[in-house]
C-alpha positions in Angstrom: 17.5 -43.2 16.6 19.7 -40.2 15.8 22.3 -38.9 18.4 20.1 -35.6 20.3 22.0 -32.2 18.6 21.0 -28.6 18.7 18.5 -27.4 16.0 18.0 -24.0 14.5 15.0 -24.2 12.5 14.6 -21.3 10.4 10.8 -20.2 8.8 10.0 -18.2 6.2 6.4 -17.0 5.3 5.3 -17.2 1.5 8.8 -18.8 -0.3 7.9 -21.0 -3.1 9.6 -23.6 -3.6 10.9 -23.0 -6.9 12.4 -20.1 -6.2 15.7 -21.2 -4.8 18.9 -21.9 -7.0 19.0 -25.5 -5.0 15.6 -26.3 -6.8 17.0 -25.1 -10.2 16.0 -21.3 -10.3 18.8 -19.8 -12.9 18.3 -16.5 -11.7 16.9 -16.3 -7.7 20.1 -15.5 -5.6 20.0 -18.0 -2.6 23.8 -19.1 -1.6 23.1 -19.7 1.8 20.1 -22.0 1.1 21.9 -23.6 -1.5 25.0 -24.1 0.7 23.0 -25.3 3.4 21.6 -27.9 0.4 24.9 -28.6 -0.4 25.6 -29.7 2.9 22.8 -31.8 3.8 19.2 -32.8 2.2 16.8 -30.9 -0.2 13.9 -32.4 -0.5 12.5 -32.0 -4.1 8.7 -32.8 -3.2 7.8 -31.1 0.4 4.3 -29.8 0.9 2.4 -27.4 3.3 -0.5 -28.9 5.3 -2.5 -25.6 4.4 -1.7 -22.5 1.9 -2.1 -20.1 4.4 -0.3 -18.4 7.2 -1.9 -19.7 10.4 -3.2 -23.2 9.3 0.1 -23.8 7.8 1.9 -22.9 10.9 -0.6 -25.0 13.4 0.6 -27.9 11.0 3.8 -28.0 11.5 3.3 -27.0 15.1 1.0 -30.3 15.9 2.1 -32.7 13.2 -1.4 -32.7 12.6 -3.4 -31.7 9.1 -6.4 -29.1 9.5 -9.0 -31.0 9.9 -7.4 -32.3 12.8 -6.3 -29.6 14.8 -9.4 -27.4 13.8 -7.1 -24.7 12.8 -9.2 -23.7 9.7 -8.1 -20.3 8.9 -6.1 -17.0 9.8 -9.0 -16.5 12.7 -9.2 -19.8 14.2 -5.6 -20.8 15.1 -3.6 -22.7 17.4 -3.7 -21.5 20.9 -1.4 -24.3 22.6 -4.2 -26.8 24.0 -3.2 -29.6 21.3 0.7 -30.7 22.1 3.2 -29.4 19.8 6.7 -30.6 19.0 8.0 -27.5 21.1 6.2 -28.9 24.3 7.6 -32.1 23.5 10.9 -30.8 23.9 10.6 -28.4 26.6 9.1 -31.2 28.7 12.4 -33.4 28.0 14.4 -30.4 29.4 15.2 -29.1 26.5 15.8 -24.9 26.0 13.4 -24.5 23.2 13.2 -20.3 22.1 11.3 -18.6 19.2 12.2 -15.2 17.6 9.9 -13.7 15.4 6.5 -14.8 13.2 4.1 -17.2 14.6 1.2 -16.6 14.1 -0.6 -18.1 16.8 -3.5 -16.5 18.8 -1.1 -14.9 21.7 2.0 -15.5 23.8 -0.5 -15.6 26.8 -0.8 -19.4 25.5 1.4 -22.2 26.2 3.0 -22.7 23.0 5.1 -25.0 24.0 8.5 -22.6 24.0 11.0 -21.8 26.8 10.5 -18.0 26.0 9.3 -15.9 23.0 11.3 -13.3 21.3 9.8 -10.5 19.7 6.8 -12.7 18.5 3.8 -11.7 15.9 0.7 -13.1 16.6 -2.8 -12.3 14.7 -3.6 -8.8 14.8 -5.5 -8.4 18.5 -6.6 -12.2 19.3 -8.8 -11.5 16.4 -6.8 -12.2 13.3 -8.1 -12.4 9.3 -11.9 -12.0 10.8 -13.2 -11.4 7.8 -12.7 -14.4 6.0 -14.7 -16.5 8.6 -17.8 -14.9 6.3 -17.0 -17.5 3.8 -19.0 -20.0 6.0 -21.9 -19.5 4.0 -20.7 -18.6 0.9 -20.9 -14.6 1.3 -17.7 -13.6 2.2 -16.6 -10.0 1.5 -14.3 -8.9 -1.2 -10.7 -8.4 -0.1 -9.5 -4.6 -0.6 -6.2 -4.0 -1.7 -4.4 -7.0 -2.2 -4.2 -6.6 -6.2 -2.4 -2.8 -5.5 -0.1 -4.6 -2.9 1.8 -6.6 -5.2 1.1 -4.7 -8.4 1.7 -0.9 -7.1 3.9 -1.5 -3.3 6.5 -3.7 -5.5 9.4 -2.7 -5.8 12.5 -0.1 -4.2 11.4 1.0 -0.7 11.5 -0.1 2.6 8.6 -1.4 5.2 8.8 -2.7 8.4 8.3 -6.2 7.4 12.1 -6.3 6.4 13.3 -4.0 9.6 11.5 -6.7 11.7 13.2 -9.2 10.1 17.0 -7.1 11.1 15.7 -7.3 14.2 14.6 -11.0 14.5 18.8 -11.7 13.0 19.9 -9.5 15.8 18.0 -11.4 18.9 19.0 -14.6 17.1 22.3 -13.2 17.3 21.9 -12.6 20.8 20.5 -15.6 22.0 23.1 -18.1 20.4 25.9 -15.1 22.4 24.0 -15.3 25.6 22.2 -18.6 25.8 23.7 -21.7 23.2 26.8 -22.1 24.8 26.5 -21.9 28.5 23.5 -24.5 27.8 24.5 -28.3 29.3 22.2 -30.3 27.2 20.8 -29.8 23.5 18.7 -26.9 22.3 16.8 -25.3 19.8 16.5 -21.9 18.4 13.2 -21.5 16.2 14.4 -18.6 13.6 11.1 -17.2 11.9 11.3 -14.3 9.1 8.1 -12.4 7.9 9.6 -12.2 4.5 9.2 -12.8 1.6 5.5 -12.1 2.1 4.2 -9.1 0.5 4.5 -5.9 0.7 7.5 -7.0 -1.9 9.2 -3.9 -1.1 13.4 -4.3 -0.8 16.4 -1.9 -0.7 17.8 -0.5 -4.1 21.2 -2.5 -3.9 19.2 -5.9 -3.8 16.5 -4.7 -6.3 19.5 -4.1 -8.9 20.7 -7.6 -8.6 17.3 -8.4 -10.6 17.0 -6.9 -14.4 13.5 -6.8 -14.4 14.1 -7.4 -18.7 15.9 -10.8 -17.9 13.1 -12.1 -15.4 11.2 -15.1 -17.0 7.6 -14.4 -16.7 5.4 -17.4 -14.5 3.3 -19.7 -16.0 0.6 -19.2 -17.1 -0.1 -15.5 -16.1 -2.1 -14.4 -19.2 -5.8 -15.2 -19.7 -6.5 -17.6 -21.7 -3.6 -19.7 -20.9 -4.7 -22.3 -18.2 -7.7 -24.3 -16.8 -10.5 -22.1 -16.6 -11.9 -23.5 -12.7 -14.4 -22.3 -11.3 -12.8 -22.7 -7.7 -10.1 -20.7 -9.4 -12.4 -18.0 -10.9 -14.1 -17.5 -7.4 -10.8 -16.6 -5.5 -9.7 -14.3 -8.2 -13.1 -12.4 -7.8 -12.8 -12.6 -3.8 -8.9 -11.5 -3.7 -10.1 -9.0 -6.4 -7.1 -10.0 -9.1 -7.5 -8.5 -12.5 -6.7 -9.6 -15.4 -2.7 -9.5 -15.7 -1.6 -7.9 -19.0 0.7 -5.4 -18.3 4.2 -7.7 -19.0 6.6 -5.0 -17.2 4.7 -4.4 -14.3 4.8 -8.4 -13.6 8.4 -8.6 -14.2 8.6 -6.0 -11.2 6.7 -8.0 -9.3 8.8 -11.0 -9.9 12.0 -8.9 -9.5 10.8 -7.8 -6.5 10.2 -10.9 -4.9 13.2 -12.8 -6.0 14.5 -9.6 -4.4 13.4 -10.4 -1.1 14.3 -14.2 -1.2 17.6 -12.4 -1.6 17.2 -11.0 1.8 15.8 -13.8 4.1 19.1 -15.5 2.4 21.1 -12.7 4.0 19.1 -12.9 7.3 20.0 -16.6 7.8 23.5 -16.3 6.2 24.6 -14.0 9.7 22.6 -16.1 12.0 24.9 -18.8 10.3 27.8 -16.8 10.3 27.3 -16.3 14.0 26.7 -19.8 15.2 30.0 -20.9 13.5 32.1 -18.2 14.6 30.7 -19.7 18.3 31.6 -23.1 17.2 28.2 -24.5 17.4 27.7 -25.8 13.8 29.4 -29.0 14.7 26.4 -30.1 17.3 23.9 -28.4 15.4 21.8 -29.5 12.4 20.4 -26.8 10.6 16.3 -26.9 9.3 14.8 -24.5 6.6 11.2 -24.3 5.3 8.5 -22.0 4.4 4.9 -22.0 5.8 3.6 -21.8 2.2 4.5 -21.1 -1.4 4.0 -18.0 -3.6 2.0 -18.1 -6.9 3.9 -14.0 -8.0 1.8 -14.1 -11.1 1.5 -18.3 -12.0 -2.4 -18.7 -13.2 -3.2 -15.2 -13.1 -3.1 -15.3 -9.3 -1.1 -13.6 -6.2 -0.5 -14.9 -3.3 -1.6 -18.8 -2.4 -4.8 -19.7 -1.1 -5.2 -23.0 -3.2 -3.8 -25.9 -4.1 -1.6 -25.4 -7.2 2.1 -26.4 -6.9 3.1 -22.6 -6.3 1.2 -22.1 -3.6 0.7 -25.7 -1.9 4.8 -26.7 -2.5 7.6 -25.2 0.0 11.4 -25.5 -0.1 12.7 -27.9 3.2 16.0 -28.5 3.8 17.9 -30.3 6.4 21.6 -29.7 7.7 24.2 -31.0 10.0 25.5 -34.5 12.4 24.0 -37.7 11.0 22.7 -35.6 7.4 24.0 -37.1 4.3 25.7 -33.9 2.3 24.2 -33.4 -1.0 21.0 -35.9 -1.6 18.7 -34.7 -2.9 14.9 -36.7 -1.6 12.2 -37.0 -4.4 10.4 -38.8 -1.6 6.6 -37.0 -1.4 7.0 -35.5 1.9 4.6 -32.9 4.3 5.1 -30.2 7.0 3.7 -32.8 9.3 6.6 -35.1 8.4 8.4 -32.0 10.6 7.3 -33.4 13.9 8.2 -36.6 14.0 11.5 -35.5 12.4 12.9 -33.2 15.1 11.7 -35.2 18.1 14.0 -37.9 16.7 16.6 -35.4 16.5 16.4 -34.7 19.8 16.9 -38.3 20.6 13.6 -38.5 21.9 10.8 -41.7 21.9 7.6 -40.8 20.6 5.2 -39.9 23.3 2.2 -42.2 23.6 -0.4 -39.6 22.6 1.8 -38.7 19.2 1.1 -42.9 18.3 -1.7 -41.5 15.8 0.3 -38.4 14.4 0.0 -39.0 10.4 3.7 -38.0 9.6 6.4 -40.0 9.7 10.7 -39.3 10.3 12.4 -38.1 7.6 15.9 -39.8 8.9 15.2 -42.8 7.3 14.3 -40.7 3.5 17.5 -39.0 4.7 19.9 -42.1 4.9 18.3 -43.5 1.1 15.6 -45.4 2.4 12.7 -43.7 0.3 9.2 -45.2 0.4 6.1 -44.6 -1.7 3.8 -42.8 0.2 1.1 -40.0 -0.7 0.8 -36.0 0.1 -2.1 -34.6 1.4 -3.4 -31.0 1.8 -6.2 -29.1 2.5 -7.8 -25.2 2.6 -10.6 -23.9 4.1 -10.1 -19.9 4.5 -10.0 -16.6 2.3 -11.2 -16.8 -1.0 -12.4 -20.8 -1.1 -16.2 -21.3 -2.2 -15.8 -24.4 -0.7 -13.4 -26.9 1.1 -10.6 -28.3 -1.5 -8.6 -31.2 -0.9 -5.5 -32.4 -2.5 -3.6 -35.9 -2.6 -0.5 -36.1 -4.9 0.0 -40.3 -5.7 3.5 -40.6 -7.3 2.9 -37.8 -10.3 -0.3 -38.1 -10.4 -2.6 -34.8 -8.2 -5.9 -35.1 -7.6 -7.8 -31.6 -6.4 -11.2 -32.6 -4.6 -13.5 -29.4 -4.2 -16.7 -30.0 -2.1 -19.7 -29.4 -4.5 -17.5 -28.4 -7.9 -15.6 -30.2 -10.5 -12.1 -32.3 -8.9 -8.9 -31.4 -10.9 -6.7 -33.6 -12.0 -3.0 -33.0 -13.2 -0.1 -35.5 -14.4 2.9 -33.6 -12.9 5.8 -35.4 -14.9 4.0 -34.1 -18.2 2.2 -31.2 -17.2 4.4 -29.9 -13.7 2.8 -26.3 -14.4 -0.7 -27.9 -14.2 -2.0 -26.3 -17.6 -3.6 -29.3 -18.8 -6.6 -30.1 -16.3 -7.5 -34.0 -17.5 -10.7 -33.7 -15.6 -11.9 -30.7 -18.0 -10.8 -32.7 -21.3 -12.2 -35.7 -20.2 -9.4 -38.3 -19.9 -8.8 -38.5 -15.8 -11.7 -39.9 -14.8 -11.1 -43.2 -13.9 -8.1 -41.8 -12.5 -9.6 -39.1 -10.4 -12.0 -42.1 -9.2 -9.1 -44.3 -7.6 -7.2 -40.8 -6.1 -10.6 -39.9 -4.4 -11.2 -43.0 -2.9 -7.4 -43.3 -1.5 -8.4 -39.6 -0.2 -11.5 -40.8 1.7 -9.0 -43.1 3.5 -7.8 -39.8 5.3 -10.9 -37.4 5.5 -14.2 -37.6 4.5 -14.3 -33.9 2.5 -18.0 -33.1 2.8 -18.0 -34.1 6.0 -14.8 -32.0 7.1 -16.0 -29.0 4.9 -19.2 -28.7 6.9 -17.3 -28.8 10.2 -15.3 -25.8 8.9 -18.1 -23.8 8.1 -19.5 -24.7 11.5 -16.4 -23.5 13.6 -16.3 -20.0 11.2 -19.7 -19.4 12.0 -19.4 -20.3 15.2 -16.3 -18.0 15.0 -18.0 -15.0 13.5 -21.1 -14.9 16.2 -18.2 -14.5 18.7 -17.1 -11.7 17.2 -20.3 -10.4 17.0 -21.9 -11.7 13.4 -21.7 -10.3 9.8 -22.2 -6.6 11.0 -19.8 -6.5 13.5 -17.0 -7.8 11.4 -17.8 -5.8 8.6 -17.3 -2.6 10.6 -13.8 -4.2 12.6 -10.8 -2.7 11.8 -9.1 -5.2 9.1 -5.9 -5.0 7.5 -4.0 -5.9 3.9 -1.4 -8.1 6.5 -0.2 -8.2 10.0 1.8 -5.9 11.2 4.8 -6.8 13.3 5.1 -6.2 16.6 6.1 -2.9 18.2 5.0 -0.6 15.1 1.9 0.6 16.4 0.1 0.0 12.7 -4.1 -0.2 13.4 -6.5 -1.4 10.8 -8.6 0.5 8.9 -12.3 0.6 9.6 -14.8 -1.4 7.2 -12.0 -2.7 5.3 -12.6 -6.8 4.3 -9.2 -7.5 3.9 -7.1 -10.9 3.9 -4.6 -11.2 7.0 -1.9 -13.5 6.0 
């Protein structure tokens, strides 16, 4: 058992793992990340339960994967009733406070914290509504997500990025006011927005990137990957052209990097604060990402399926009892996060978390590594049908309910160009992955279940009709800016 310490446990929304200098980005400014690497744990192989916003959050909030907590989409999220590792340590005594994104139906819940700071929840209780039309293979095109990366990139400002000032300043506030007056341990959940889209960023970071020097992402061109038809169905849903235009990417990419710049900033004064208190002594330090980013990879934006880009996230783990510098090529998942922090706190698992599927990462921490698979799943915007992934030493198997699996050796092909389902040569492979999967779901079984909640779901809400005529929006906006949806506008909350 590790000796109980304080935790700040910073979140970022749509950082993909590859985009940090500690995970061997040459260009990607990130010296606080990579100092807080330096100083503790990366872990080279972490994974997202779910590559979207609310699923992936319910995740790490439960331990639990998706099919488990029944938190399917950006529509059907967590609400509190199944425990989370923040009522866990609330009901030790512990001061547990959020400040900013969570993306859980309302503070009205029992989420498990002490107190909320300037939270974001899904838009009105309601959330992405539109994409529980997908339960019966009609859902809507998305409007506007292909102009808000390819024409809202760049110099500008939104109020994603003035939310996240203001979730550095309440952090700020709370460590001045709270953290050392406290008598017992407690944690400080830090959650940024960025870097999800709109990639918009200040001039003086923007010119840190030479859009000339950015290296394009895999695979952006057609022609140049797998040609899926799981793949081919989100990019008609998301409404994703063709990418041709090179310069217009390399904005794109230049303004994301961009805004990885920023979060970096964001945690660097929260950091800067806590050791100017002389708290970083008796307090380990946590950083992850809900989800990745695909910024161009396979011709695609966003995430929404199981590619490395989009299913991968950055975690890293500071502070008393942390090794400094190992790096962990252990497979690990969000749901590893749970059991992790609890023995942190010096807590003993409670009986009801004996069937939780993730497991400490201390031990991974102290060089005790063990073989052990990944699993993910998605079930929301842009999916034809349920997909399933389990990642076996190098080998990834992609499961999709009622199409073709993938199949992808990540040691030879880590950018997943070569699909050794479609030339023929995984088979027997695929077999043995898909059995080891069945061991953990059954995925017809769990993708009828989905589409039976998001029906369910959608008849709430008042059907097809009604939802098609809701006010909908490109993303969420943050609290206190008094942005509305537009009307009749099918577009994917994230």
């Amino acid at each position: 058992m590790s000796r109980a310490q304080n935790l700040i446990f910073f979140q970022s929304d749509n950082h993909a793992r590859d985009a940090l200098g500690c995970y061997g980005n040459p260009v990607v400014l990130t010296p606080v990340l990579d100092r807080i690497a330096r100083r503790g744990v990366r872990f080279a192989n972490a994974y997202t339960t779910c590559p979207i916003c609310c699923p992936a959050r319910a995740g790490i909030a439960t331990g639990r994967y998706v099919h488990q907590n029944g938190c399917w989409d950006n529509a059907i999220v967590y609400d509190g009733r199944i425990p989370s590792w923040m009522h866990r340590l609330r009901d030790a005594g512990r001061e547990i406070a959020s400040v900013g994104k969570l993306h859980f139906r309302s503070t009205e819940d029992d989420n498990g914290f002490s107190e909320e700071i300037l939270p974001m929840h899904i838009f009105e209780g309601r959330g992405g509504i539109s994409m529980l039309l997908r339960w019966d293979g009609q859902e809507p095109p998305a409007i506007g997500q292909w102009d808000l990366y390819m024409a809202k990139s760049g110099v500008g400002e939104s109020h994603y990025q003035d939310y996240d000032r203001d979730i550095t300043q309440r952090a700020i506030a709370w460590l001045r006011d709270h953290a050392r007056r406290l008598d017992r341990p407690w944690t400080l959940f830090v959650s940024y927005v960025s870097p999800h889209p709109p990639f918009t960023v200040p001039q003086r970071l923007y010119n840190l990137y030479d859009p000339a020097r950015i290296p394009l992402p895999p695979a952006f061109r057609p022609g140049e990957r797998p040609d899926h038809p799981a793949i081919r169905h989100l990019r008609a849903v998301m409404g994703f052209r063709e990418m041709t235009d090179e310069a217009a990417l390399r904005r794109v990419v230049a303004a994301y990097y961009a805004l990885i710049t920023h979060v970096d900033e964001q945690i660097g004064q929260v950091m800067n604060a806590a050791e100017g208190l002389g708290l970083l002594n008796s307090t380990r330090i946590l950083y992850t990402s809900d989800h990745g980013e695909l910024y161009g990879a396979h011709g695609l934006f966003g995430k929404a399926c199981l590619y490395e880009g989009s299913a991968g996230a950055p975690l890293l783990i500071s502070g008393a009892g942390v090794p400094e510098g190992r790096v962990v090529n252990q497979l690990v998942s969000h749901v590893d996060i749970y059991p992790t922090i609890l023995e942190g706190a010096g807590l003993t698992p409670h009986k009801a978390d004996c069937d939780l599927p993730g497991v400490s990462l201390f031990p991974a921490m102290r060089g005790d590594e063990t073989t052990r698979p990944v699993f993910a799943e998605y079930h929301a915007a842009g999916s034809s049908s349920g997909s399933f992934m389990l990642r076996e030493g190098d080998l990834k198997l992609v499961y999709h309910v009622g199409l073709p699996a993938q199949l992808f050796d990540l040691a030879r092909d880590p950018q997943e160009l070569r699909d050794l389902m479609a030339d023929g040569t995984g088979h027997q492979i695929a077999a043995q992955l898909e059995r080891h999967l069945r061991k953990i779901c059954d995925p017809e079984a769990v993708d009828a279940r989905a589409r039976q909640d998001q029906k369910a779901k959608a008849e709430f809400w008042g059907g097809r009709e009604a939802i098609l005529k809701a006010a909908n929006f490109a993303y969420t906006p943050p609290p206190g800016t008094g942005i509305k949806g537009q009307p009749g506008v099918a577009a994917k909350a994230g």
